[in-house]
Legacy VTK file of the C-alpha trace (Angstrom):
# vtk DataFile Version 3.0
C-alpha trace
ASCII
DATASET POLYDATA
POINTS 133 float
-0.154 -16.895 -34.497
-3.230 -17.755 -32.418
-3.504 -17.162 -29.004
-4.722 -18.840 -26.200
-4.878 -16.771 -22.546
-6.230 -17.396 -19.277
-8.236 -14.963 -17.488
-5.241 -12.625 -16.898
-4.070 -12.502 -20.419
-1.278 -14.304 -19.753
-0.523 -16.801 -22.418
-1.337 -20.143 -22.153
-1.677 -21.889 -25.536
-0.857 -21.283 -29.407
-1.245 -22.205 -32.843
1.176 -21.169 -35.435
-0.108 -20.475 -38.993
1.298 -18.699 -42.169
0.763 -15.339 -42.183
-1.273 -15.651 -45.351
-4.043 -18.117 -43.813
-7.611 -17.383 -42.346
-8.349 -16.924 -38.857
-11.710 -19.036 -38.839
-10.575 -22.029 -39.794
-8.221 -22.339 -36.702
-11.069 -22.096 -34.400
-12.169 -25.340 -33.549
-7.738 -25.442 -33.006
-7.597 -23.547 -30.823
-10.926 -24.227 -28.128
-8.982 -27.644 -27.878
-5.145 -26.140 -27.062
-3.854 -25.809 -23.733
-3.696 -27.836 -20.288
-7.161 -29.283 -19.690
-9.019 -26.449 -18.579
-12.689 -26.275 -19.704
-13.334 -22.379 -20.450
-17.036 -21.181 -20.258
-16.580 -18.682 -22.814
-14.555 -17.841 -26.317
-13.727 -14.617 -27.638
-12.441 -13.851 -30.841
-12.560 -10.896 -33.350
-14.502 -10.846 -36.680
-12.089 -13.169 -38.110
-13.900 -16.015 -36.241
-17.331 -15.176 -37.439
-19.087 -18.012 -38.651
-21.723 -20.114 -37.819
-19.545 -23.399 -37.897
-17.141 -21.585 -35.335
-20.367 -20.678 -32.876
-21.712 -24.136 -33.579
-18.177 -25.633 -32.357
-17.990 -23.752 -29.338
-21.510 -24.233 -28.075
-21.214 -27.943 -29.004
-18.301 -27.967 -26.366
-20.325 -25.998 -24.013
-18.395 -22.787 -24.773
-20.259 -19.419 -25.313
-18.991 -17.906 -28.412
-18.411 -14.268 -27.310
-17.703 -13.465 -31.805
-19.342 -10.055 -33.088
-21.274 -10.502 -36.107
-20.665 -9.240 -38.845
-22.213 -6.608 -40.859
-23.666 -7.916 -43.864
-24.441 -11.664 -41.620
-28.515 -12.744 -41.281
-30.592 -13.014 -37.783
-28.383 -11.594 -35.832
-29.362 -11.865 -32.122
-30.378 -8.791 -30.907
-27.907 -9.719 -27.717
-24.107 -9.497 -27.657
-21.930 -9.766 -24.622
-20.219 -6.756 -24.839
-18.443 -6.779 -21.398
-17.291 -10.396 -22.206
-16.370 -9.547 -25.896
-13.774 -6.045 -23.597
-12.160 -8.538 -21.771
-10.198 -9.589 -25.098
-8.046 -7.106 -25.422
-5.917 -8.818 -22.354
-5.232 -11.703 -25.812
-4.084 -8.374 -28.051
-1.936 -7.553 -24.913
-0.473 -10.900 -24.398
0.410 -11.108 -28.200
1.912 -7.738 -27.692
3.907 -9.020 -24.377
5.351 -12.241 -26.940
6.052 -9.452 -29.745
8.590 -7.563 -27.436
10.667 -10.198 -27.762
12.953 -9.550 -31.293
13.526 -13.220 -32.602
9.673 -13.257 -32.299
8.749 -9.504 -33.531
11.301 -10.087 -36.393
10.814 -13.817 -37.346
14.459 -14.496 -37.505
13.765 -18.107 -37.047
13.676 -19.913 -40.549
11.612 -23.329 -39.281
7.868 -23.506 -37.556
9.706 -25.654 -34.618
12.426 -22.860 -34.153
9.709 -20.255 -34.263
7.248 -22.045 -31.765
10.483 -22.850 -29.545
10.716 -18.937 -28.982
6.753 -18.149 -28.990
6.833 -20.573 -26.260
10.239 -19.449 -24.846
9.102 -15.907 -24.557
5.569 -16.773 -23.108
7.017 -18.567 -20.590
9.637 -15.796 -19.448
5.775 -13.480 -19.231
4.551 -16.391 -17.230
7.149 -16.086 -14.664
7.729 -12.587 -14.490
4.108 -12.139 -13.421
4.176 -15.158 -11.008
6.932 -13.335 -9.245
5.180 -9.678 -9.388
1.749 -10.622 -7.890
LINES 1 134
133 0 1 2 3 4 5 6 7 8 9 10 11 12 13 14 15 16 17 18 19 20 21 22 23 24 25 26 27 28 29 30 31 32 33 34 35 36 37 38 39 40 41 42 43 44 45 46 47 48 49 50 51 52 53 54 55 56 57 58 59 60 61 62 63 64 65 66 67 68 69 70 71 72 73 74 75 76 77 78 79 80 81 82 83 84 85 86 87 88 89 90 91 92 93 94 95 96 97 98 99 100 101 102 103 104 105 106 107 108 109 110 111 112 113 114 115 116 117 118 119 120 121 122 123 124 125 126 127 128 129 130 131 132
């Protein structure tokens, strides 16, 4: 699963995948999921590391906030580190959805079933924060 927030972590978007499949091709996926909100920057993990994946964020006018990797060539000397922090609040909304057993556990046999609940559960996280702020 691939996870779109907002800039409180709370869940706004996502992409289901096998577990088996890469994380960098669902890049590009993901920069266009969600309501129409244009977002001035993208973080991901080392999964997303590739030029094609920086290239399709700054073509959208997104700044890639993507660690390089160590064995990549001319890296930048620059990296956003307090940008690239702020992404743990996407490993603590996938945490918030995995709290949820039918999600944790994958009872559901079908994608739709599955994305019904991913959905389902983010929306519960949605509320419940709505009505604690």
């Amino acid at each position: 699963m691939h996870l779109k927030t907002d800039f409180d972590g709370h869940p706004i978007a996502f992409d289901l995948t096998c577990g088996e499949k890469g994380d960098a091709p669902h890049f590009p996926i993901l920069l266009g999921l969600g309501p129409e909100v244009e977002p001035r920057a993208a973080i991901g993990d080392k999964g997303y590391a590739s030029k094609a994946n920086r290239r399709a964020a700054r073509d959208r006018g997104i700044i890639p906030v993507i660690p390089h990797k160590a064995n990549e060539k001319d890296k930048p000397a620059f990296f956003a580190r307090t940008l690239y922090k702020g992404g743990a609040r996407i490993e603590h909304a996938v945490g918030k959805i995995k709290r949820f057993k039918r999600v944790a556990l994958s009872c559901e046999k079908t994608r739709r079933n599955f994305a019904s609940f991913v959905a389902l559960s983010a929306g519960f996280i949605l509320i419940k924060s709505v009505h604690t702020a």
